[in-house]
C-alpha positions as CSV (number, residue, x, y, z in Angstrom):
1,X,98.2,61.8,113.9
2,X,100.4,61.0,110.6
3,X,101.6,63.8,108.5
4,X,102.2,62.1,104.5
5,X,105.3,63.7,103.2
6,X,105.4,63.7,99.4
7,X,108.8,64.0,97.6
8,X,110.2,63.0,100.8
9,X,113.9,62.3,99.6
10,X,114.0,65.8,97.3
11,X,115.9,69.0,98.2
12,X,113.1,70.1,100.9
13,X,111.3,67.1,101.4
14,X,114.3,65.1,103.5
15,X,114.0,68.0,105.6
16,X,110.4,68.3,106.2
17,X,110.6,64.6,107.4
18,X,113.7,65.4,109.8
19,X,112.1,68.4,110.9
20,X,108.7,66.4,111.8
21,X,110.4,63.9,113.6
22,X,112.8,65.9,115.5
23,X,109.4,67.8,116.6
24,X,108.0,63.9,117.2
25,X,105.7,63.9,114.9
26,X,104.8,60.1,112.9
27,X,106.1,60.4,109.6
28,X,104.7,58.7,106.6
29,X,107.4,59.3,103.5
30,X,106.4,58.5,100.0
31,X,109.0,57.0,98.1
32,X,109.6,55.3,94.7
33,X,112.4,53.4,96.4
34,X,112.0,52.4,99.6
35,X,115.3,50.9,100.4
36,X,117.3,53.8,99.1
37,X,115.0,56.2,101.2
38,X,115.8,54.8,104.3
39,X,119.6,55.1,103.9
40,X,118.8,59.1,103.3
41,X,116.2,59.4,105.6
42,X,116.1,59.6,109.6
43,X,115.5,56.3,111.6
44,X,111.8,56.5,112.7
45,X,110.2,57.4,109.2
46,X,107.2,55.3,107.9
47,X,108.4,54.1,104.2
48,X,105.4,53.3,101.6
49,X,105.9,52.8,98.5
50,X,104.6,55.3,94.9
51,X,105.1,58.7,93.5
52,X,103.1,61.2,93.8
53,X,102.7,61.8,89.9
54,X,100.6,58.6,90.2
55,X,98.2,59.0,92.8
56,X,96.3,56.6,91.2
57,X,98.1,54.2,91.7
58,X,98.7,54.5,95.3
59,X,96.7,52.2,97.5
60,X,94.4,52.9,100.5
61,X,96.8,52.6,103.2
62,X,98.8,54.7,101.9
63,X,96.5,57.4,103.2
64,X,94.8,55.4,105.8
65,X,95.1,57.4,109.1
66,X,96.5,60.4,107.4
67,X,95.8,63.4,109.1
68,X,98.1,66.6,107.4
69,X,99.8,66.3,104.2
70,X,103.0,68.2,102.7
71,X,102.6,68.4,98.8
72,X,105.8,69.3,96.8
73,X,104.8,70.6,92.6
74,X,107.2,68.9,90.8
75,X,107.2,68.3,87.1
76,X,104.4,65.8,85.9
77,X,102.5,66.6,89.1
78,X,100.2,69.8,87.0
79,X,97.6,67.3,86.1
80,X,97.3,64.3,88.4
81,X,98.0,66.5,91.9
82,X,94.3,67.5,92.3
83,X,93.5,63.7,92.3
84,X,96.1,63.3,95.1
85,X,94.7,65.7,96.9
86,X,91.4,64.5,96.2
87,X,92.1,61.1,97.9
88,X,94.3,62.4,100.9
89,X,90.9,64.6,101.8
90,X,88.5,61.6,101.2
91,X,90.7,59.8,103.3
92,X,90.1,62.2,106.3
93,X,93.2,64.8,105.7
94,X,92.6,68.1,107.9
95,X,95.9,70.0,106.9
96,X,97.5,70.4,104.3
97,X,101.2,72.7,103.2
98,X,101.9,72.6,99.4
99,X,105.7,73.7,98.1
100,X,104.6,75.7,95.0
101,X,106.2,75.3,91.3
102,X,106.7,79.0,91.1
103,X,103.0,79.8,90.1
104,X,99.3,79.4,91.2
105,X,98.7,75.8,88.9
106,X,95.9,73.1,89.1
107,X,97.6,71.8,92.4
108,X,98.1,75.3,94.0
109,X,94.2,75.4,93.1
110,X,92.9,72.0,94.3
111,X,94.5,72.6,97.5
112,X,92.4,76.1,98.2
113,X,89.5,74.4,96.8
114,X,90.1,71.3,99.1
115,X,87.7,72.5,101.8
116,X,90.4,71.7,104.5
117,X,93.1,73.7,106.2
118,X,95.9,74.8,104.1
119,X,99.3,76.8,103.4
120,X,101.2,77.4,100.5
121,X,104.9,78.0,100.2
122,X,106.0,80.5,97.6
123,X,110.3,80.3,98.4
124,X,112.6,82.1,96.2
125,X,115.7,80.4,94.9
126,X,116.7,77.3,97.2
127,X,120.3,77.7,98.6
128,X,120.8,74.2,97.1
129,X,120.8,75.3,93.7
130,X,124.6,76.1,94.0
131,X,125.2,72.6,94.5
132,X,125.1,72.8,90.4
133,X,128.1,74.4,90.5
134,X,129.9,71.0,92.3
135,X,131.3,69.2,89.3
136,X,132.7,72.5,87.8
137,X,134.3,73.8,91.6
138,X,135.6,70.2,92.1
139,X,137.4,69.5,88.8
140,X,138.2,73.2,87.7
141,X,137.9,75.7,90.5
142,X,135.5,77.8,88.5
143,X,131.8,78.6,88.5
144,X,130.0,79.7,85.2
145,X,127.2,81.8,85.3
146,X,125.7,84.4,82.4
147,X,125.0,87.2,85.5
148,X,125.8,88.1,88.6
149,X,122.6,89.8,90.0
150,X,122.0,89.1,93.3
151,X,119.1,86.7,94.4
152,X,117.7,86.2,98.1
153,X,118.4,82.8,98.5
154,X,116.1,80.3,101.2
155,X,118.1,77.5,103.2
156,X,115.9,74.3,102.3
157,X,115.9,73.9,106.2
158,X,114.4,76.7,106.9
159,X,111.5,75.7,104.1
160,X,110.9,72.4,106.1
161,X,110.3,74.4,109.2
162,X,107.9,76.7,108.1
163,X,106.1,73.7,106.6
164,X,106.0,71.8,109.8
165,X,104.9,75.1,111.6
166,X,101.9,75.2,109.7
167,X,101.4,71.6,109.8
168,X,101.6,71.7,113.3
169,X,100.3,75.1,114.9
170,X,97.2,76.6,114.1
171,X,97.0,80.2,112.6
172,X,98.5,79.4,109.4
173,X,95.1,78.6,107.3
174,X,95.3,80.2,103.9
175,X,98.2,82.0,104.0
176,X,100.6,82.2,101.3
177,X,104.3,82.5,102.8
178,X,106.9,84.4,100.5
179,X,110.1,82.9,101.8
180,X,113.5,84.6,101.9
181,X,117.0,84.1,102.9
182,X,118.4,86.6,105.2
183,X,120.6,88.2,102.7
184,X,120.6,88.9,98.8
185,X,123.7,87.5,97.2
186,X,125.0,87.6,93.8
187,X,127.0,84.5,92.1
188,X,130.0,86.9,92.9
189,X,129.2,87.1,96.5
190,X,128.3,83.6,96.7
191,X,131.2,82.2,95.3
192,X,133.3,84.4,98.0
193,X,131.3,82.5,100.6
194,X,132.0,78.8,99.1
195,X,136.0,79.6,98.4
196,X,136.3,80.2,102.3
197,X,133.8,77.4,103.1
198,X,136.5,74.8,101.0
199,X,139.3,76.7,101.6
200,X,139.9,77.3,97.7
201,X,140.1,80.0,95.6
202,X,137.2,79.8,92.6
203,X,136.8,81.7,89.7
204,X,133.7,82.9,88.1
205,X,133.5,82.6,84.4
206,X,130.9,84.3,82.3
207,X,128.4,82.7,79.3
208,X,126.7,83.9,77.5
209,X,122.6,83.5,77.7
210,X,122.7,80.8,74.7
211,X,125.2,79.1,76.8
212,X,123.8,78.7,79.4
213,X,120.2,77.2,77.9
214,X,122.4,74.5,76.1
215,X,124.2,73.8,79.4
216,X,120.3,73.1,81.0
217,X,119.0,71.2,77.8
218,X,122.0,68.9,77.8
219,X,121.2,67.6,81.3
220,X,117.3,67.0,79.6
221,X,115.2,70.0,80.0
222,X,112.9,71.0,77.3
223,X,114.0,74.3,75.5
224,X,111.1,76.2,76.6
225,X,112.0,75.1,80.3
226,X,115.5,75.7,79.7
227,X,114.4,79.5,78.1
228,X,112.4,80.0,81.2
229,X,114.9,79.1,84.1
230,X,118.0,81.4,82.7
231,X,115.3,84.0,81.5
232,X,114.5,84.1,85.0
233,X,117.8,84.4,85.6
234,X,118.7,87.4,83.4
235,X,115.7,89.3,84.5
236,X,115.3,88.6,88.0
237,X,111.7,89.7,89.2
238,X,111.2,92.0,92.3
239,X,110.4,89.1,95.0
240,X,113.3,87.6,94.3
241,X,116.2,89.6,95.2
242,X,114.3,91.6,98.3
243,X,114.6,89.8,101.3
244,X,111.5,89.1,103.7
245,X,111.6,88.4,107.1
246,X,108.6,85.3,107.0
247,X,110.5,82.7,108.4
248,X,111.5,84.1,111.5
249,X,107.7,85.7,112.0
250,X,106.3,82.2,111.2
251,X,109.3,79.8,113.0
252,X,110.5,82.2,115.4
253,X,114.5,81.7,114.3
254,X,116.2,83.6,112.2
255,X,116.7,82.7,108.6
256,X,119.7,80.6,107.9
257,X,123.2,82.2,105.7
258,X,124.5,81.2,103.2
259,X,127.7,81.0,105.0
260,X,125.9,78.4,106.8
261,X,124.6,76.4,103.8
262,X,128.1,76.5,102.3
263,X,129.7,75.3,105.6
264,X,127.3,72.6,105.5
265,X,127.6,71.1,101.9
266,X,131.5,72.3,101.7
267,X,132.0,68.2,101.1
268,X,130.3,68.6,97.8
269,X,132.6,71.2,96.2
270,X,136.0,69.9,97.7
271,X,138.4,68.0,95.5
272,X,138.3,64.4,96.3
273,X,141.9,62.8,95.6
């Protein structure tokens, strides 16, 4: 039995495929680049070739044998998902997990509609999001943010394992997972965390709300994606700054700290001489 991992070198997706494969699962990882995937991913992967925001383009084999698929939303996937989910069923697919873009869209649909098993994943903010903060850390020893309200940040790991959980063990058919850190942290708080991980003192500096849109269009976002992500910010909803316990319900571990994360990726924000 092959599980098809889609966005298999993203934030969460390297870590669905580890996660598989440390359980010994065959892994098939979808990849625009091949040869740059398999210096990022485990030894023991299946590499094919396409993107998921062209599933018409894919060929047969790249489903052939398929059994359980892990669907991540991203960006240009709204339209053309449903056909990739069209052709992973045709092709015999029995399972399916689907990372969410942050709301019930036409792939969040097609997947309930699918007639097969499935289980979405609704995470809050991923821990990895700090890693935004690298550049400014490295070069300047600051961090600038327009708030400080705390947010109950999810370790990308611990995504991965509730997604091979459901994959893999049965009970998990149309349930919708909110998935938490174990902790609500503010900027503050996290940047208290990351100067002990580095061993280096960083200061937070505050923008203001304008500032910080220009900061996301200038890396390419739309305005109206950029208004959205630091609205989000300013006016953080309930779900995401109350911490559930899903993860250790559904993977039987606790949910990973922060302290972890920023122990892990501590590399990133160090200043390289």
């Amino acid at each position: 039995m092959t599980t098809l991992v889609t966005g298999a070198t993203g934030n969460t997706g390297r870590h669905v495929v580890a996660e598989l494969l440390r359980r010994g699962e065959a892994v098939r990882a979808l990849t625009r680049d091949p040869a740059a995937a398999a210096a990022r991913l485990p030894q023991g992967v299946e590499l094919v070739h396409g993107t998921h925001t062209q599933p018409e383009q894919l060929t047969d084999a790249v489903f052939r044998g398929v059994s359980r698929l892990h669907v991540t939303v991203t960006a240009g996937l709204a339209e053309v998902g449903p056909q990739l989910v069209r052709r992973a069923v045709d092709a015999g697919t029995e399972r399916i997990t689907v990372l969410w873009g942050g709301w019930i869209g036409p792939v969040e649909r097609a997947v309930e509609e699918s007639g097969v098993e499935w289980t979405r994943l609704e995470p809050q903010e991923f821990m990895s999001n700090t890693l935004t903060w690298a550049d400014s850390v490295r070069q300047e020893g600051v961090v600038r943010e327009p708030y400080d309200f705390p947010s109950a940040l999810v370790h990308e790991g611990d995504i991965a394992s509730v997604a091979a959980t459901a994959l893999l063990e049965d009970g998990h058919t149309g349930k919708a997972y909110n998935l938490t850190g174990p902790e609500a942290l503010t900027p503050s708080e996290r940047i208290t965390i990351l100067s002990r991980a580095i061993g280096r003192d960083i200061d937070l500096v505050r923008i203001t709300h304008e500032q910080a849109i220009e900061r996301l269009m200038a890396t390419g976002v739309s305005r109206a994606d950029a208004e959205y992500v630091v609205g989000w910010y300013a006016k953080p909803t309930e779900d995401s700054t109350t911490v559930v316990n899903t993860v250790e319900q559904v993977t039987h571990h606790p949910a990973r700290t922060f302290t972890q994360w920023a122990e892990e990726h501590a590399a990133h924000f160090r200043h390289r001489a």
